[in-house]
N, C-alpha and C positions, 0 to 999 in steps of 0.2 A: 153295941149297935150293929147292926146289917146295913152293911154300906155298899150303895153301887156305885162306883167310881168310872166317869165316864172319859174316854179321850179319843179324837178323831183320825189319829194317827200316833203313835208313839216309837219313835225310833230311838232304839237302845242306848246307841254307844255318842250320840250329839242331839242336837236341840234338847231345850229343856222340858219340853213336854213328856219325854221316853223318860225323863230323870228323874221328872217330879212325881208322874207315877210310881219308879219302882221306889222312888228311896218312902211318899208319903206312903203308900200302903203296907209296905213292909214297916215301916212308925207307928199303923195305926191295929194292924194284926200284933205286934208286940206288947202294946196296951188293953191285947185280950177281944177287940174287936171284929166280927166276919167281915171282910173286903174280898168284894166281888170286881174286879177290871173291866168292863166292857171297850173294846176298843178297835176299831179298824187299823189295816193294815198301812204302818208296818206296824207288827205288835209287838208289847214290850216284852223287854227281860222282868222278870218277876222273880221274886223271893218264897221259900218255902212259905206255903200257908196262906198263901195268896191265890184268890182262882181266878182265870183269864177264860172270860166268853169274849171268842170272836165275833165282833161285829163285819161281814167279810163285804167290803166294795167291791168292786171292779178293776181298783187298782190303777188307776190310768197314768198315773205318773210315777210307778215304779221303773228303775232302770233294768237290763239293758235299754229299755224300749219306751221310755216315757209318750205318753199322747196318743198311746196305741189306739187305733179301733179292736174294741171288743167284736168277737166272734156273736153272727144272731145266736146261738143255742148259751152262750154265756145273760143276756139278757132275761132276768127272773120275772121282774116286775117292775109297777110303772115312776118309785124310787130308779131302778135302774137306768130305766129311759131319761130323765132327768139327769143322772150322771152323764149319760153322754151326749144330753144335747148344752148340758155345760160346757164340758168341754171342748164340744166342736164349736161353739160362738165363743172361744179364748175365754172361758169362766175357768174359777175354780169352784167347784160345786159341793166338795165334799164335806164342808161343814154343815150345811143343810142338810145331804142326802144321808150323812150319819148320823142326824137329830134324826132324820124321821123313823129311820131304821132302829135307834135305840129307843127312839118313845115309844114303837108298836112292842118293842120284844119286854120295857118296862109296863105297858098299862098290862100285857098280860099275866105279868107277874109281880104285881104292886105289891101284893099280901105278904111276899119272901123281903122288901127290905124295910128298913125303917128313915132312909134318908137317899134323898139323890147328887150326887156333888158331880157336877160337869167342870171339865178343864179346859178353857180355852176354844170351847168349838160355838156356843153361843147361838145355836142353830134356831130356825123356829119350830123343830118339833118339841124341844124343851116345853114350851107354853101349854102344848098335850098334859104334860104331864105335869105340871105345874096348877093344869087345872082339873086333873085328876087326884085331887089332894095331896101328891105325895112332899114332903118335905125337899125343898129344894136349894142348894147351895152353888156357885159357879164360881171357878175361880179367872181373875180376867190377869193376865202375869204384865201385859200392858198393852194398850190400844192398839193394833194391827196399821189405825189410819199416821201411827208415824213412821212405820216402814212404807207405806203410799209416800206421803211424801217426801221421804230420802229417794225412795227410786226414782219419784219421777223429777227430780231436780237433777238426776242425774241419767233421764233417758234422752233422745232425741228424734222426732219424727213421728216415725210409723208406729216406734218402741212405746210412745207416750200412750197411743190410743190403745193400745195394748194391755199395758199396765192399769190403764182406767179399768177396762172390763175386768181384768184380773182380779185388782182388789173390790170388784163391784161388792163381795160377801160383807164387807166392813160396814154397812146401810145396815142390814140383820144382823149383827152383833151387836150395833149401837140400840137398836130396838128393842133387842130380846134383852139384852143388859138393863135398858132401864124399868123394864117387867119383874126383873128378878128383886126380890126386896134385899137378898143378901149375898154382895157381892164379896170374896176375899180377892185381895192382890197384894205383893212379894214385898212394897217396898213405898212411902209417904211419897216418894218422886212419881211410881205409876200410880198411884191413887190422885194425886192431881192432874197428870195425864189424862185417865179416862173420866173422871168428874169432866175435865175443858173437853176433851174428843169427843166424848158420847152423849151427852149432857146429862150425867147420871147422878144423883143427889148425893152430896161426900157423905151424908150417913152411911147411905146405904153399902157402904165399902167400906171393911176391915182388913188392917194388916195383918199380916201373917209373914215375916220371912223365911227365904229358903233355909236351908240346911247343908251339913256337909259330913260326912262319915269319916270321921276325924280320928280314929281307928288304921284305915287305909288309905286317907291324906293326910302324910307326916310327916316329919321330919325326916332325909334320908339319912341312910346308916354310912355309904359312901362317900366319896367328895363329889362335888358338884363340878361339871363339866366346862374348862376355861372359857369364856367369850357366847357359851351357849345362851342362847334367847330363845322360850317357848313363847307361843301363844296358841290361840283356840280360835276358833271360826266354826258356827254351826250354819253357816251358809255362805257362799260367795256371791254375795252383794254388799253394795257399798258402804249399806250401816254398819257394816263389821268393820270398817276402816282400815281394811287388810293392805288395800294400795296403798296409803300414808306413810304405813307400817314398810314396806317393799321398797320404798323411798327413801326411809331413815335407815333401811339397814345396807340399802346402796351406799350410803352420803358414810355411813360406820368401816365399812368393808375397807375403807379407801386408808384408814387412819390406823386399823386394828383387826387382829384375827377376830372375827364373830361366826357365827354359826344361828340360823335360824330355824327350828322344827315348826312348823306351821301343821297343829292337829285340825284338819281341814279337808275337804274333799272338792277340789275346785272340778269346774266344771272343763272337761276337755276341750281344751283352745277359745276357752271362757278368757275375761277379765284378769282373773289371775295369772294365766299361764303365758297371757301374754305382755303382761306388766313384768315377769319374771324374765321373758325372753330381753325383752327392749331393753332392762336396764341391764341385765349381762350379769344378774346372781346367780343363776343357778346351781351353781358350784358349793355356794354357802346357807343355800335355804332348800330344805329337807320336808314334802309335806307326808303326815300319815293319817290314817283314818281307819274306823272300825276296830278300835281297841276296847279294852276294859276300864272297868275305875282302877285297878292295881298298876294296868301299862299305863294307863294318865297320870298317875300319883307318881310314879317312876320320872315320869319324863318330867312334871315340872321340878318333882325332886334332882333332878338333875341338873339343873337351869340354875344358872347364876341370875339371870332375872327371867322374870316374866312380864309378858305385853296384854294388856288391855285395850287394845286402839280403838274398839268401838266408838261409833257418833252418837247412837244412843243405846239405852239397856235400861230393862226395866229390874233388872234386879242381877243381873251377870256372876250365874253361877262359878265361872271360871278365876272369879277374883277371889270368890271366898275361898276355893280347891287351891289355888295358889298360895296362898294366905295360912292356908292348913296346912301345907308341906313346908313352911315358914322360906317362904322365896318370895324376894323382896318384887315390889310392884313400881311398874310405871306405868299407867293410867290415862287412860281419855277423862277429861274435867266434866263427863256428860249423862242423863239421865239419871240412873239413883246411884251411878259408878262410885262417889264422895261419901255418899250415904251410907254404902254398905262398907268400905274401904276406912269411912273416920276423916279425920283433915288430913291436910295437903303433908305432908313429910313422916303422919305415923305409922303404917304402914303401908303405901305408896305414894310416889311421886306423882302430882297430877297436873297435866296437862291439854293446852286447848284442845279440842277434839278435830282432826282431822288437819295439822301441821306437820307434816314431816319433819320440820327443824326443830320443834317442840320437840316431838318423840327421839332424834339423833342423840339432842343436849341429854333430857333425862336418861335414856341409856347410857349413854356416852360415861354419866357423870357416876352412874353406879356399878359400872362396870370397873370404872377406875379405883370404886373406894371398897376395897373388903368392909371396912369397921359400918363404911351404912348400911350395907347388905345385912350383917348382921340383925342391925339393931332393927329395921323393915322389919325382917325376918320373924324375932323372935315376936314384935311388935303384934304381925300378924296371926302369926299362932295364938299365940295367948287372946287376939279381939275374938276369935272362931270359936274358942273353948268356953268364954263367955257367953257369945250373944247368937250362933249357929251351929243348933244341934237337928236332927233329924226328928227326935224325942220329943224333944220341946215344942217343933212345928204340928209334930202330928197332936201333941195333948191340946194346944192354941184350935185349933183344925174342929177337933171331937166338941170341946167350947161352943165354937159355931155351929154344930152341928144340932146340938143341943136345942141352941136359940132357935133355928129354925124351925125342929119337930114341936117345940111350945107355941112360935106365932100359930104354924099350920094348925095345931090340936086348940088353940083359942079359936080361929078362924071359923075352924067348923060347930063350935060347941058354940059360935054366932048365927047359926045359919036357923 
C-alpha cells in the first residue's frame, strides 16, 4: 500500500506521537509497504525507507522563544493568520491549522496514495479529505479532554480560564472523531475513554497496541546501579505524577541511599524545579532529556527499579521499554497502566495513583528484595516478547487499513 502517515508535531526523543511514528512506519516499510510521513514541526526521527514531507507551521511554541510573534514577511497565507490569531486569544491552533495544511497538499495528490492514517491531530481538514474519497484511518492514543481535566483540578484563578481556551481544540477532535468510521487506539482502557469523552460508537474503535524494539530494550549486559530509580515524563504536568513521585523519593532519601534520573525536560522554574528546590533533593535526583532509544534502554537498564507515577495513560509507552530491559516496575493503578503491565505483582507493583506513601512503600519494598526484582524483571521481559512487538503492531495496522480502502471502494461503487 501507499500510505500517508499524518502527525501534527512529532518530537523524537519524548512524547509518544515522535515514537509512534518512527517505530509504526519503519514496521510498516519493513512489510514492503510506501510510507510517506507528513508532519509539522517538530519532525520526526525516521528510519531508512521512510520519506518525511514537511508540513512547515510557524512554529510558535518551539523553544528558546515559545509564543513568539512571527515576523509579517513569515506570514504565507490565510492557514497562517489563523495560527496566529490562535495563539494570541491563548488557543492552541495547531491541530486544525495542520489538518488544513495537510488536506490542501493530500487533495492535490490523492492519485499518489492509497490510504490516509492521521495520528492524534483530529483536525477538521480531515473531513476534506475524507470527503474526497480517500480512504481514511485516525489513530486517537486517548482523549486530550482527560488531561483538561487533571490540569484544571489542579490550576487556580486566572490559570483556570487559561487552560479552558487552551484545551478549546478537544470540541474538533471529539467531532471529527465521531466522523471518522475507523478509529484505532493503543489500549481497551483508551477505547472506553474516548467512546465516554467523545461520544464515539465503541465499534467504531479498534485496538491496536504499542510496541517496543525489543532488540535495543534489553536486558543489561552490566550490573544495575544500587538504589537507582528511573522514570520518564514526556511533559511537566500533573498527570505525570512527577510531584508524587519527588515526595516518595524525599520520604526514601531519609531511610536509604537512592538516586532518581528523571528522563524529563521540566520547564525552568516550572512545578518541578521547584518541588525539587522545597523538598531539598536535589543532590539525589538527576533530570535528562534529548536522548536516543539506546541511552533510554541504558538508563532503565541501569535502574534497580523503574517508576510509572502517572494519574492516567492511555497506553504508557515507558512501562513496556521498562519491561523490555526486564527492570522491575512500580506503577500508578491508573488508565490502561494494569492493562498493559498484567495484575498487581507480575510484572509491577501497582499502586493508587498519585499517593506518595503508596509509591515510598512500593519502592521501598523492591528496593529491599533482589529476588522480587528478579522475578518482575524476568516477568516483564518475557510479557513484551509475547504481546509487544513493533511488527505485529504494524501487520494489525495494514488489517485496518485494508477495512478501510473496502468500505471507501463499496461506498463509491453505491454512489
Amino acid at each position: 500500500m501507499r500510505i500517508a502517515l499524518l502527525s501534527y508535531r512529532s518530537k523524537p526523543h519524548s512524547g509518544g506521537q515522535g515514537v509512534y511514528v518512527r517505530h509504526l512506519s519503519r514496521g510498516l516499510a519493513e512489510l514492503g509497504h510506501h510510507v510517506e510521513v507528513l508532519s509539522g514541526q517538530p519532525y520526526p526521527q525516521l528510519d531508512a525507507g521512510v520519506a518525511l514531507t514537511p508540513v512547515p507551521s510557524l512554529d510558535l511554541y518551539a523553544e528558546p522563544n515559545p509564543f513568539r510573534t512571527p515576523r509579517p514577511r513569515e506570514i504565507r497565507d490565510g492557514i497562517d493568520l489563523l495560527e496566529v490569531g490562535g495563539m494570541w486569544s491563548a488557543g492552541f491552533p495547531e491541530p486544525l491549522t495542520f489538518s488544513l495544511r495537510a488536506a490542501r497538499l493530500l487533495r492535490a495528490r490523492a492519485h499518489e496514495f492509497d490510504v490516509v492514517h492521521d495520528n492524534q491531530c483530529l483536525g477538521y481538514g480531515l473531513l476534506s479529505v475524507q470527503r474526497s474519497g480517500m480512504p481514511l484511518v485516525a489513530t486517537v492514543h486517548h482523549p486530550i479532554s482527560h488531561d483538561r481535566r487533571v490540569d484544571l483540578a489542579n490550576a487556580r484563578g486566572w490559570r483556570r480560564i487559561g487552560l479552558r481556551r487552551w484545551y478549546g481544540f478537544v470540541k474538533m477532535q471529539a467531532r471529527v472523531a465521531r466522523r471518522i468510521p475507523q478509529l484505532l487506539t493503543v489500549s481497551e482502557s483508551s477505547a472506553g475513554d474516548i467512546s465516554r469523552d467523545f461520544a464515539v460508537a465503541r465499534d467504531q474503535l479498534q485496538v491496536v497496541p504499542l510496541g517496543v524494539d525489543a532488540d535495543v530494550f534489553r536486558p543489561p549486559q552490566q550490573p544495575r546501579v544500587p538504589g537507582r530509580i528511573v522514570a520518564m515524563a514526556s511533559a511537566d504536568t500533573p498527570m505525570k505524577g512527577i510531584g508524587p513521585l519527588l515526595e516518595a523519593v524525599a520520604k526514601l532519601r531519609t531511610e536509604r541511599a537512592v538516586e532518581l534520573v528523571l528522563v524529563a525536560k521540566p520547564i525552568p522554574g516550572g512545578p518541578t524545579e521547584q518541588l525539587i528546590d522545597e523538598l531539598a533533593i536535589g543532590d539525589v535526583v538527576r533530570t535528562v532529556s534529548g536522548i536516543g532509544d539506546a541511552e533510554l534502554a541504558d538508563l532503565f537498564g541501569s535502574a534497580e527499579v523503574a517508576c510509572v507515577p502517572s494519574l492516567y495513560e492511555g497506553f504508557s509507552l515507558p512501562t513496556v521499554e521498562a519491561m523490555s530491559c526486564a527492570t522491575p516496575l512500580v506503577a500508578s493503578r491508573a488508565g490502561a497502566i494494569p492493562e498493559v503491565a498484567g495484575p498487581d505483582g507480575l510484572c509491577a507493583d501497582l499502586v493508587t495513583p498519585g499517593d506518595p506513601e503508596a509509591l515510598a512503600a512500593g519502592l521501598a519494598g523492591l528496593l529491599e528484595s533482589p529476588r522480587r526484582r528478579r522475578q518482575l524483571g524476568e516477568a516483564g521481559r518475557q510479557r513484551v516478547l509475547e504481546k509487544y512487538s513493533w511488527k505485529s503492531v504494524a501487520a494489525a495496522t495494514v488489517d485496518c487499513y485494508a477495512e478501510a480502502v473496502e468500505r471507501t471502494s463499496y461506498a463509491r461503487a453505491r454512489r
